[in-house]
C-alpha positions in Angstrom: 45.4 83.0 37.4 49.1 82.2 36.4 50.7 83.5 33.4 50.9 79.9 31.9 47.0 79.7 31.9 46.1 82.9 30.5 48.3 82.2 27.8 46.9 78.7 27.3 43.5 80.4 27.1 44.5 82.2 23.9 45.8 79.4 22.4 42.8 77.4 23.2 40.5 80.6 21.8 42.7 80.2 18.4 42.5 76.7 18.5 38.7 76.7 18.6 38.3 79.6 15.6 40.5 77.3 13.6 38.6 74.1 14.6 35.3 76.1 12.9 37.4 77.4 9.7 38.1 74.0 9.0 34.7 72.5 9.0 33.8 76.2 6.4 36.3 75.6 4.2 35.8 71.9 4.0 32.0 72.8 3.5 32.4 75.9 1.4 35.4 75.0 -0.8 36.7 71.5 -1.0 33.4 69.7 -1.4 32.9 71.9 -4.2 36.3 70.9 -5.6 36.0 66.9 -4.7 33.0 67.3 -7.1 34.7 68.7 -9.4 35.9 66.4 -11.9 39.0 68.4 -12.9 40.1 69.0 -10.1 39.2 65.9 -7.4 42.1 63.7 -8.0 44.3 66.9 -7.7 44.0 67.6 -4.1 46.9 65.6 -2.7 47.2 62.3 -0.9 45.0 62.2 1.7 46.6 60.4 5.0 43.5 60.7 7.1 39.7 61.5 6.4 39.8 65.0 5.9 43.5 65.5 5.3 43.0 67.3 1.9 40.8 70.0 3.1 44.8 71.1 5.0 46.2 70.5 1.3 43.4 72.7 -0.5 44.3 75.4 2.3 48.3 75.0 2.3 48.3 75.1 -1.6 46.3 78.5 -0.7 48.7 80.1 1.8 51.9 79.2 0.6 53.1 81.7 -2.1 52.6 80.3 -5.8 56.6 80.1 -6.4 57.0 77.1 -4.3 53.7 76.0 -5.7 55.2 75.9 -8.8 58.5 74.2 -7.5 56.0 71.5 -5.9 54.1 70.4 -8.8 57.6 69.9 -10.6 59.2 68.0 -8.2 58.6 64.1 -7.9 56.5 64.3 -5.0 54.3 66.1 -6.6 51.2 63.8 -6.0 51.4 64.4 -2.2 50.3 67.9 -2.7 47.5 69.8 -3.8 48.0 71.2 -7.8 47.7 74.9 -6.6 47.4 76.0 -10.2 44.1 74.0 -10.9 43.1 75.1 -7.7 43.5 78.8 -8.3 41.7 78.1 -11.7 38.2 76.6 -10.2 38.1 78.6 -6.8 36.7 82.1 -6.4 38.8 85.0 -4.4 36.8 84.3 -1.1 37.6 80.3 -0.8 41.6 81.1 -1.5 41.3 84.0 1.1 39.7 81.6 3.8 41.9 78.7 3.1 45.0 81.3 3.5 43.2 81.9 6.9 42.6 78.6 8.0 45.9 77.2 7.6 48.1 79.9 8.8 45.3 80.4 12.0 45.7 76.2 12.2 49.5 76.4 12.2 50.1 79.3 14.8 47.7 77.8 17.0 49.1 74.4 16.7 52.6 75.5 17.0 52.4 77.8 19.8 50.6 75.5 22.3 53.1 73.0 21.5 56.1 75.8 22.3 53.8 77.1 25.3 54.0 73.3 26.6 57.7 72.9 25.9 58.3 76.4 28.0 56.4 75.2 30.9 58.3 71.8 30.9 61.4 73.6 30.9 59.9 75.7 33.9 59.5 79.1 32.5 56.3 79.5 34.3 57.0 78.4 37.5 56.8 80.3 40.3 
């Protein structure tokens, strides 16, 4: 088995974990929040079906400066209100959401750089 496959393997393992964190927190935490009526008009735009349940998780992972610096900025609507969110969510749903996006973006970014090395012929042998 070639280096190139192995490797794909764990991004494929990472890719599946994240696939199931997504449909828990969308179960667990955002339909709790989309029936909330504080808070389901402040989840961010949603470009796709589904697309806020990566909002509710980014507004979770990124640190609550440039939350802050988001929800004063003039595209603030595109975004989820991180301040509301950390208001009506309990310790567990911020700490999976934190999970799911940064486990969602590794995953995503390094199969797309482990494609980009093989194309450039890295693995090759």
């Amino acid at each position: 088995m070639s280096m190139f496959s192995q490797l794909l393997g764990f991004v494929a393992i990472f890719v599946f974990f994240s696939c199931i964190l997504y449909v828990l927190f969308g179960q667990i935490t955002v339909r709790k929040l989309r029936k909330n009526p504080k808070t389901k008009d402040l989840l961010g735009v949603e470009y796709v079906s589904g697309w806020d349940i990566i909002n509710v998780a980014q507004a979770f992972a990124f640190p609550r400066s440039w939350a802050e610096k988001v929800e004063n900025s003039k595209f603030s609507f595109l975004y989820a209100n991180a301040t509301v969110l950390y208001e009506n969510t309990t310790k567990f749903d911020q700490v999976l959401g934190c999970i799911f996006y940064w486990l969602i973006t590794l995953s995503g970014l390094s199969g797309a750089f482990l494609v980009l090395l093989n194309y450039l012929g890295v693995f090759s042998e």
